[in-house]
GUSEVO-426568 format. One record per atom (N, C-alpha, C): residue in one letter; y, z negated, x negated. Coordinates in steps of 0.02 Angstrom, whole numbers, plus 50000, padded with zeros to 5 digits. Layout:
AYZX/...
***
This chain:
X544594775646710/X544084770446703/X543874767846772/X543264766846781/X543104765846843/X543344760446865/X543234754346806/X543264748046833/X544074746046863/X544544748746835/X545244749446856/X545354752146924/X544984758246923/X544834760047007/X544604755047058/X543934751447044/X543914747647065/X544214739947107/X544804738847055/X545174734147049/X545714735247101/X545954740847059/X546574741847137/X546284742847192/X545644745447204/X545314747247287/X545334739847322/X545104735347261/X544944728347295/X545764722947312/X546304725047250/X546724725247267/X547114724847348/X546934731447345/X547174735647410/X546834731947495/X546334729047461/X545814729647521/X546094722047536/X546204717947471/X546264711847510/X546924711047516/X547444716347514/X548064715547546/X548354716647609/X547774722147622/X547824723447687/X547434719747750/X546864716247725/X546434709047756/X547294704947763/X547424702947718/X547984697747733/X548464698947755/X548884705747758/X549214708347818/X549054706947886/X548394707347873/X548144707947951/X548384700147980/X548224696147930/X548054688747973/X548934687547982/
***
């Protein structure tokens, strides 16, 4: 399902934004 794809990408994306900080 795409939208699941979606989810973890965004997931992913804002875990690694907040790693960063």
């Amino acid at each position: 399902m795409l939208f699941w794809k979606y989810v973890i990408y965004e997931t992913k994306r804002i875990a690694n934004s907040s790693h960063d900080l």
